[in-house]
C-alpha positions as CSV (number, residue, x, y, z in Angstrom):
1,X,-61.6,-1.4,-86.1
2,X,-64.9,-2.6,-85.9
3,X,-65.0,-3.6,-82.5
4,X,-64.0,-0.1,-81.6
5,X,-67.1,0.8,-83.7
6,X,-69.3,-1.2,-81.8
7,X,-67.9,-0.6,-78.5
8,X,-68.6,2.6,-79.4
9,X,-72.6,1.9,-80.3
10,X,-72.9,0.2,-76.9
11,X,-71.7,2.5,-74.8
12,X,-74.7,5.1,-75.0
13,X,-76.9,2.1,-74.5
14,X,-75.0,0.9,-71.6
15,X,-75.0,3.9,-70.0
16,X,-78.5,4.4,-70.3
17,X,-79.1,1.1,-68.5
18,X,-76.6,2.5,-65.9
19,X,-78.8,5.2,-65.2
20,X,-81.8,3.7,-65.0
21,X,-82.0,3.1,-60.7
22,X,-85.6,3.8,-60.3
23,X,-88.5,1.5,-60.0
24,X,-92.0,1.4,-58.5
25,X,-91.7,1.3,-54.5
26,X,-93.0,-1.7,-52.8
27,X,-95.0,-1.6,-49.9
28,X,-94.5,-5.1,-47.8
29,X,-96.6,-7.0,-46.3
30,X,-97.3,-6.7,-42.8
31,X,-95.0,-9.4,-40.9
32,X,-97.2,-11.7,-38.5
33,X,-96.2,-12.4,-35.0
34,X,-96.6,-16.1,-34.2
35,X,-98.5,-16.8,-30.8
36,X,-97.3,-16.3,-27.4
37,X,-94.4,-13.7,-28.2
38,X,-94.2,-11.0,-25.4
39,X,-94.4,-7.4,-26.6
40,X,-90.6,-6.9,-25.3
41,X,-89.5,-9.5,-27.2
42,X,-91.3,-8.0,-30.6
43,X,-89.6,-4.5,-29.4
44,X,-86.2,-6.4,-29.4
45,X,-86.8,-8.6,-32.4
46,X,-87.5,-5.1,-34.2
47,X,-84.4,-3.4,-33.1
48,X,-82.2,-6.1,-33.6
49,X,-83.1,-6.4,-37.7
50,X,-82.8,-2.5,-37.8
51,X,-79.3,-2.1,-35.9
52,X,-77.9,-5.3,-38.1
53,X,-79.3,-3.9,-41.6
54,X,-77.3,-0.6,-40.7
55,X,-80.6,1.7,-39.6
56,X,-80.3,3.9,-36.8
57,X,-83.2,4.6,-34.6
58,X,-84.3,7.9,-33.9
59,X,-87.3,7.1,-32.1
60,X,-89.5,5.2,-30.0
61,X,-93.1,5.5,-28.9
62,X,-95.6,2.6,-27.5
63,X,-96.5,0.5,-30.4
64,X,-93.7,2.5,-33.2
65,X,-89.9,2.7,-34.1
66,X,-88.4,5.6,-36.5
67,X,-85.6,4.9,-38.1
68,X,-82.9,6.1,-40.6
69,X,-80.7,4.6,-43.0
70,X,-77.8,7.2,-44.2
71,X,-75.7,6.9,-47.0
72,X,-72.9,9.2,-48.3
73,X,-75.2,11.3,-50.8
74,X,-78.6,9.9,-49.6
75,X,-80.7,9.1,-46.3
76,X,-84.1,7.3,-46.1
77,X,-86.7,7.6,-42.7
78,X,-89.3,4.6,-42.1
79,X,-91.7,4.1,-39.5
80,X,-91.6,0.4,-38.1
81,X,-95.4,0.1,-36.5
82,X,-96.0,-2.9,-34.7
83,X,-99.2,-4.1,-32.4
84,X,-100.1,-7.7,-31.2
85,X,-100.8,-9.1,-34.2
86,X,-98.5,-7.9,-37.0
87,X,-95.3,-5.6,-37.6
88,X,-95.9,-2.8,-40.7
89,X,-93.0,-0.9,-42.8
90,X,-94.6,2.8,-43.3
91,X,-91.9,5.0,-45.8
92,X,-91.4,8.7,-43.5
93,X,-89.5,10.5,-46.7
94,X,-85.8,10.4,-47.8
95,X,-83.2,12.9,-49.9
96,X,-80.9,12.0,-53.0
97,X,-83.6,8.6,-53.7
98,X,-85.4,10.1,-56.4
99,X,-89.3,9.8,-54.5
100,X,-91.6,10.9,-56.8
101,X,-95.4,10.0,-57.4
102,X,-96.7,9.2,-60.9
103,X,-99.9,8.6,-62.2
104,X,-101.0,5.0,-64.3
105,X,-104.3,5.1,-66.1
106,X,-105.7,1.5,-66.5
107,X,-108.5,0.5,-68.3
108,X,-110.7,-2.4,-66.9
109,X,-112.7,-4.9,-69.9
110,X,-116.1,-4.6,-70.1
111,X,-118.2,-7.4,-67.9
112,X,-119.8,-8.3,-70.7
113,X,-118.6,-10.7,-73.7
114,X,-119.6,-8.3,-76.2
115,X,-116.2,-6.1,-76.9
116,X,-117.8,-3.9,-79.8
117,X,-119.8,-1.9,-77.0
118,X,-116.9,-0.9,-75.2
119,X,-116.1,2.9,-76.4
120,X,-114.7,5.5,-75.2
121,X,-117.6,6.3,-73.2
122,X,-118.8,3.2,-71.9
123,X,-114.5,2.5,-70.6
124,X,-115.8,6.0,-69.0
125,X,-118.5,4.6,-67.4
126,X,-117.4,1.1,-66.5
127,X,-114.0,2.0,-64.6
128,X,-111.4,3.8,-66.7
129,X,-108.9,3.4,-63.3
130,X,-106.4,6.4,-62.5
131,X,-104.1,5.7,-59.3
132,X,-101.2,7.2,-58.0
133,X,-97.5,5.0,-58.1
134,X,-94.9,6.1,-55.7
135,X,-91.4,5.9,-57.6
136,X,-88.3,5.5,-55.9
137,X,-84.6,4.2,-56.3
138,X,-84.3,0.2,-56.4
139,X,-82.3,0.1,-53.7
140,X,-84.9,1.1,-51.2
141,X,-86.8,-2.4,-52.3
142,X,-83.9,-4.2,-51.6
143,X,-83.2,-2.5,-47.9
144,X,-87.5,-3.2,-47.5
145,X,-87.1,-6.7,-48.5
146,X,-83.7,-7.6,-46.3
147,X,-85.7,-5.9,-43.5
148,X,-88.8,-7.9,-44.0
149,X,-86.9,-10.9,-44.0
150,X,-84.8,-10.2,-40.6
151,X,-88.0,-9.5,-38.8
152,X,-89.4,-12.9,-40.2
153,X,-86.5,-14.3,-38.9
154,X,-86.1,-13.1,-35.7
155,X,-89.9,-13.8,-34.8
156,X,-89.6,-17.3,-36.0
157,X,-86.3,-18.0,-33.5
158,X,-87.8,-16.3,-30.9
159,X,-91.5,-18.7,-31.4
160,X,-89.0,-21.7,-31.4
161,X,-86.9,-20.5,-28.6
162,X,-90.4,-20.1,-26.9
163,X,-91.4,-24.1,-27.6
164,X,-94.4,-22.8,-29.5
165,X,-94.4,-26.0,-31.8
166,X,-97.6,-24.7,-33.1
167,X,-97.6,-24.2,-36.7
């Protein structure tokens, strides 16, 4: 009886959890390319992590892949820009991921030690911060972050297949 009774307590709560898929969207860092990697090979280290994580690509121009990832009741679109130097992950759009853009207020302390000046008009003054956070279902993160981690890994096999020993 009273396990019924408490299964019965925790099952809004679990559900609740359930639902709760969304989180702010991260924004990787750009992925260096070591020294003395040819452009073709960047161009095929970049298609090779987005065909083995599942993305399809849509299209190519000099210096930029688009890709898409599609899923039974959802789809996301990224933009894989890469030059000499560095490889960036730019989000296009996507349906049934649950984008949105919020807004966080953040207050920055006072420079100075004294905390009984800091009012409501002196936060005003000294950097009351407003920005804008892009929302978006976890599982984008994760698809970011497996991507991330192929590119990393194919530039790194391709430096040591190179016999750049330079580190």
């Amino acid at each position: 009886m009273k396990f019924r009774f408490y299964s019965l307590l925790l099952l809004p709560a679990l559900l609740f959890v359930a639902g709760c898929t969304t989180a702010p969207m991260l924004h990787p860092r750009p992925v260096a390319i070591p020294p003395g990697i040819a452009p073709m090979q960047v161009q095929h280290a970049i298609r090779r992590a987005l065909i083995g994580r599942g993305w399809i690509i849509i299209g190519h121009r000099p210096g930029s892949y688009t890709a898409k990832l599609i899923g039974n009741s959802w789809s996301a679109r990224i933009r894989v820009g890469y030059t000499v130097h560095d490889i960036r992950l730019y989000y296009l759009g996507s349906r049934g991921l649950d984008y949105h853009k919020t807004h966080v207020t953040t207050h920055k302390p006072p420079a100075s030690p004294n905390w009984y000046d800091w009012n409501r008009k002196s936060a005003q003054r000294k950097g009351v911060q407003r920005k804008s956070v892009a929302i978006i279902n976890r599982h984008w993160n994760n698809w970011v972050v497996a991507l991330t981690h192929d590119l990393r890994t194919n530039l790194a096999v391709l430096a040591y297949g190179n016999g750049n020993t330079n580190r």
